[in-house]
C-alpha positions in Angstrom: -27.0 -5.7 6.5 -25.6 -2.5 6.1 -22.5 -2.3 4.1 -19.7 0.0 5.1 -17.8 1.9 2.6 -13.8 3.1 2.6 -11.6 4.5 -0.3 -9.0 2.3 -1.4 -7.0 5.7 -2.6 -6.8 6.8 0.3 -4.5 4.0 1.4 -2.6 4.8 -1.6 -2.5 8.1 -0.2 -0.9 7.0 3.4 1.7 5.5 1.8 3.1 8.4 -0.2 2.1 10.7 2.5 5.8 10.3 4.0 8.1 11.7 1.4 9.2 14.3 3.2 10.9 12.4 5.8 12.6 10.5 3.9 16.0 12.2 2.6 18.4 10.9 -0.1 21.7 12.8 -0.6 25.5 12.1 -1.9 28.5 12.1 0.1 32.4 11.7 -0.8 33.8 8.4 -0.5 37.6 9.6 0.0 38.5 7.6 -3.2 37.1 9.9 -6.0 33.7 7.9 -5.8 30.1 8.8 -4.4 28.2 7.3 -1.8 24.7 7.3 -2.0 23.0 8.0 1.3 19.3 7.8 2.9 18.2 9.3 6.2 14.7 8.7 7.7 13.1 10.8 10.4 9.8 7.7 10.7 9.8 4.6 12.0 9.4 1.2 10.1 11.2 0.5 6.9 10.8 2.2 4.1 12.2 1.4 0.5 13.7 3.8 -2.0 13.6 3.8 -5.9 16.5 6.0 -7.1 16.8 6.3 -11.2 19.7 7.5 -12.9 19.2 9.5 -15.8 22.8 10.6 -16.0 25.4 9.0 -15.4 29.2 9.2 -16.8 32.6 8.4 -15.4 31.2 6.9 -12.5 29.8 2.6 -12.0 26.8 2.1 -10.2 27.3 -0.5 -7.6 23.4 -2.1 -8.8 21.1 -1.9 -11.6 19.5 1.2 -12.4 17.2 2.2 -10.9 18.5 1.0 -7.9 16.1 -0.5 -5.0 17.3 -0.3 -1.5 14.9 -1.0 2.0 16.1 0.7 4.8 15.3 0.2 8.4 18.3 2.6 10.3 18.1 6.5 10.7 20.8 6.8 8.0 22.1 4.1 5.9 24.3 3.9 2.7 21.9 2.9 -0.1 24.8 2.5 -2.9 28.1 3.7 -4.2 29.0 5.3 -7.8 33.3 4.5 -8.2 35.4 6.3 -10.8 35.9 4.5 -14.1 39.2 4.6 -14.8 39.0 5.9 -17.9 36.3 8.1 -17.3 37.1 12.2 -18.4 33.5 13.0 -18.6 32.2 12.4 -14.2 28.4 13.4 -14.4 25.8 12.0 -12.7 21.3 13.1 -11.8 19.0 11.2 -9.9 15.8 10.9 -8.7 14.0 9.1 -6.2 11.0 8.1 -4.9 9.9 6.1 -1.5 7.5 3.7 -0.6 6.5 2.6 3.2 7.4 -1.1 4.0 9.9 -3.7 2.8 9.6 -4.4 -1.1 8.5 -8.2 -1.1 7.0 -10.5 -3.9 5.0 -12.5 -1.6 3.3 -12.3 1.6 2.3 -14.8 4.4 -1.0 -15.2 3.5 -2.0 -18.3 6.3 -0.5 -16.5 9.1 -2.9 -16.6 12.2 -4.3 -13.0 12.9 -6.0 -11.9 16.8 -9.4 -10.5 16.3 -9.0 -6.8 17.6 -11.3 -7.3 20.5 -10.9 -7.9 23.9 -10.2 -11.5 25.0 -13.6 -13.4 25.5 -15.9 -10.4 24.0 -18.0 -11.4 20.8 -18.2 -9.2 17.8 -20.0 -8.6 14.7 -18.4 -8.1 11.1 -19.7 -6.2 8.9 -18.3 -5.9 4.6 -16.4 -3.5 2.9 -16.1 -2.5 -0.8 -14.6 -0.4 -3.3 -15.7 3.4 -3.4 -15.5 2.4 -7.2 -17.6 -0.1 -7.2 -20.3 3.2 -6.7 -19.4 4.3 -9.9 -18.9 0.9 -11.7 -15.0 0.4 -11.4 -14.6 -2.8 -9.1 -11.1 -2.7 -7.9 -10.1 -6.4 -7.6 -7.0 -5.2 -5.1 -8.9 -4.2 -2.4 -10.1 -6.4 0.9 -11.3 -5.2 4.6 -13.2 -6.5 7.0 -15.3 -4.1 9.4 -15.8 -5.1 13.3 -18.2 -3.3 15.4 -17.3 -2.1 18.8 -20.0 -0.7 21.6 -19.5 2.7 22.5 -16.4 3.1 24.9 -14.9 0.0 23.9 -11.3 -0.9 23.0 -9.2 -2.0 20.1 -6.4 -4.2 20.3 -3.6 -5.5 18.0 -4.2 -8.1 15.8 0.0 -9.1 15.7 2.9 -8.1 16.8 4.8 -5.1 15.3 5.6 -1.8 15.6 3.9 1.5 14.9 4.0 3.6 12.0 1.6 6.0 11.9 -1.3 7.1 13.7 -3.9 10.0 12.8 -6.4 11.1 14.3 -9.8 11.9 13.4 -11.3 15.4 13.6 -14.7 15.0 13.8 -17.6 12.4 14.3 -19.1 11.6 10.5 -22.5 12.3 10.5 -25.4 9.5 10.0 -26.2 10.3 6.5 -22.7 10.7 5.5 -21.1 8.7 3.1 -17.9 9.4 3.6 -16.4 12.1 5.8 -12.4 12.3 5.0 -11.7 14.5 8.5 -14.1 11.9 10.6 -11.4 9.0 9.9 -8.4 7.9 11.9 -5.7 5.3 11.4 -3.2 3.4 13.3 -0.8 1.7 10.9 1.2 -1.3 12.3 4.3 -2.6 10.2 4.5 -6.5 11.0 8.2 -8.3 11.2 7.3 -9.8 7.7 7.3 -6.5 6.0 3.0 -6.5 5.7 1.5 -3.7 7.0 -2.0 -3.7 9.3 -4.1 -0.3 8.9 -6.7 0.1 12.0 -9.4 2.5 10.0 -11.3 4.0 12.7 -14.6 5.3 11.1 -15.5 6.8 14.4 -13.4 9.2 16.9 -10.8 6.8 19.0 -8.2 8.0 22.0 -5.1 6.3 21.0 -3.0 4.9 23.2 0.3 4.4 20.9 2.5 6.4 19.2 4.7 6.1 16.4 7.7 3.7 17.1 6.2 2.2 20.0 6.6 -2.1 19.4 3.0 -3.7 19.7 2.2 -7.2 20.6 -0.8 -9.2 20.1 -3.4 -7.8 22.3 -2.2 -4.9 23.5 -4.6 -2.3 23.8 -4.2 0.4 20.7 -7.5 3.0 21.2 -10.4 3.4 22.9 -13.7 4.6 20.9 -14.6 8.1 22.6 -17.8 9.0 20.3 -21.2 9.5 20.9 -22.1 6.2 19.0 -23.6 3.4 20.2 -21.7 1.5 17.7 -18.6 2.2 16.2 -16.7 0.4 13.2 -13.4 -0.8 12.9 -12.0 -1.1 9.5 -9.2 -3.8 9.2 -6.8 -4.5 6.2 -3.3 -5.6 5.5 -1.3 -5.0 2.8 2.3 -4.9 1.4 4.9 -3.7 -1.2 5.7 -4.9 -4.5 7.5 -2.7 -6.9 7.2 -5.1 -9.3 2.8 -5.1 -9.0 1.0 -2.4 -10.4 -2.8 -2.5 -10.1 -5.1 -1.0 -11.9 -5.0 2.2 -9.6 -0.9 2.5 -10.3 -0.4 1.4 -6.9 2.2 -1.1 -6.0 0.7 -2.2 -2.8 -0.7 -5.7 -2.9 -3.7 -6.1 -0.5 -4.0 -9.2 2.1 -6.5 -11.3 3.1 -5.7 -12.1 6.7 -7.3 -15.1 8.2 -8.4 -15.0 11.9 -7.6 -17.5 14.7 -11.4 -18.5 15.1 -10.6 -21.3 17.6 -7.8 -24.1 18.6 -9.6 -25.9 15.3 -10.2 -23.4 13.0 -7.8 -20.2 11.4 -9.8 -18.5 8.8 -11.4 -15.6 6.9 -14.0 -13.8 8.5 -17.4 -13.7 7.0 -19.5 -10.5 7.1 -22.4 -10.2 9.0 -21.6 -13.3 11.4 -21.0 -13.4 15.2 -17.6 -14.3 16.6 -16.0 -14.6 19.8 -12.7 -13.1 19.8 -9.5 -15.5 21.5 -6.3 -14.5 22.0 -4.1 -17.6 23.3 -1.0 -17.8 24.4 1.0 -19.4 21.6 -0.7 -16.7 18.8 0.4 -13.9 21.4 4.2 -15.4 21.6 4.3 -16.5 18.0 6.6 -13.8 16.7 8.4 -12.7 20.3 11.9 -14.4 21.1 12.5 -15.8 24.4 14.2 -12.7 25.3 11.3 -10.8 24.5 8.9 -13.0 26.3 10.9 -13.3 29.5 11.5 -8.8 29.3 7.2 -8.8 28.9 6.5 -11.1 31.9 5.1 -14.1 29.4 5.1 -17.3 30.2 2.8 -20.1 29.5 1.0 -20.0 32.9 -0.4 -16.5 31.7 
């Protein structure tokens, strides 16, 4: 079996790639005291580090640094009040950002779709670390690859909303290893704060954008390559500042198990056959009954 490589950095990558649309800035309070503002220009939630290294005549309203997650267009991250027996007001900052809620622990039994059509059977494939090539095993790394005929659709895995998407330039060539402008992604942030990232190692027509809100298989792309086969690389991950592997990142990866049957919720093995299911209670799982009754869902479906 052919093994399917992806770089974990580049994941690290995504996740910093935002920086500029994230925008931390200070504001009076009326009162002689600072408030400490964020404004966002991408959806999802994003969390914000912001360190001190001055501060004088002024109390910080949490520890430094302080860590806020934000989910509104502009939100009030913190406050900085006047000691009263300050003479000296002074205060610097910095900050950085992070995509997705900052979390010490993740879901790791929730039930995942397979990102294949209802009814349709699929083939895994394995995925490793780019350092394992060069004798660096990363042990915070996981994906699993499906393979999709020519033509075919991908659809989401849970419900959530999207993030990101980017498209691929070009087809990757058949004795390319890797081919950085031949990838796409559609990232997903889930209601728990994990994040899904669709790799497309082949060229896909989306059929998302970011901010649209997902739900268990909903169509996301469409392969539109020259390939007979085209691969889908699946992951999940999420934040903790409080993690650092041994890449510096803080992003813990997931390994999502798969509802295999009514039986049977696991992780998938590479290399084995599936048929892909998407009943009605995984689809609903997340959705409120507002939701369900505004989407047409009902248990008759």
């Amino acid at each position: 079996m052919r093994k399917l490589i992806t770089l974990f950095a580049c994941i690290s990558i995504y996740y910093t790639a935002f920086t500029q649309e994230v925008r931390v800035y200070t504001e009076s309070d009326g009162k002689g005291g600072v408030r400490l503002m964020a404004e966002k220009k991408r959806p999802g939630s994003v969390t914000i580090e912001v360190n001190f290294s001055e501060l004088s005549g002024y109390r910080l309203s949490g520890s430094n640094p302080l860590v806020q997650t934000v989910n509104s267009p502009v939100s009030n991250i913190g406050t900085l009040s006047r000691e009263a027996t300050g003479f000296n007001f002074n205060y610097r900052y910095s900050y950085k950002t992070y995509t997705g809620k900052n979390m010490s622990k993740a879901d790791t039994l929730y039930p995942y779709l397979m990102p294949v059509k209802h009814g349709n059977p699929v083939l895994t494939s394995g995925s490793y670390h780019i350092g394992e090539v060069v004798g660096k095993k990363s042990n915070n790394y996981y994906a699993i690859g499906f393979s999709f005929p020519i033509d075919d659709t991908v659809f989401a895995t849970r419900t959530g909303t999207i993030i990101a998407t980017t498209m691929a330039e070009t087809e990757r060539g058949d004795q390319e290893l890797y081919n950085e402008k031949a990838r796409g992604n559609i990232n997903i942030e889930h209601e728990d704060g994990t994040v899904a990232r669709y790799n497309f190692i082949h060229p896909v027509k989306t059929l998302v954008e970011p901010g649209d809100f997902v739900i268990p298989g909903q169509p996301l792309a469409v392969f539109s390559g020259n390939k007979n086969t085209n691969t889908l690389l699946f992951s999940v991950s999420y934040l903790d500042l409080k993690y650092t592997d041994d890449l510096g990142s803080h992003y813990k990866a997931l390994r999502p198990r798969f509802y295999i049957d009514a039986s049977q919720t696991d992780l998938l093995l590479p290399g084995k056959n599936y048929t892909s299911i998407h009943p009605y209670e995984i689809i609903t799982k997340e959705l409120s009954s507002k939701q369900k009754k505004k989407l047409g869902l009902s248990p008759k479906q």
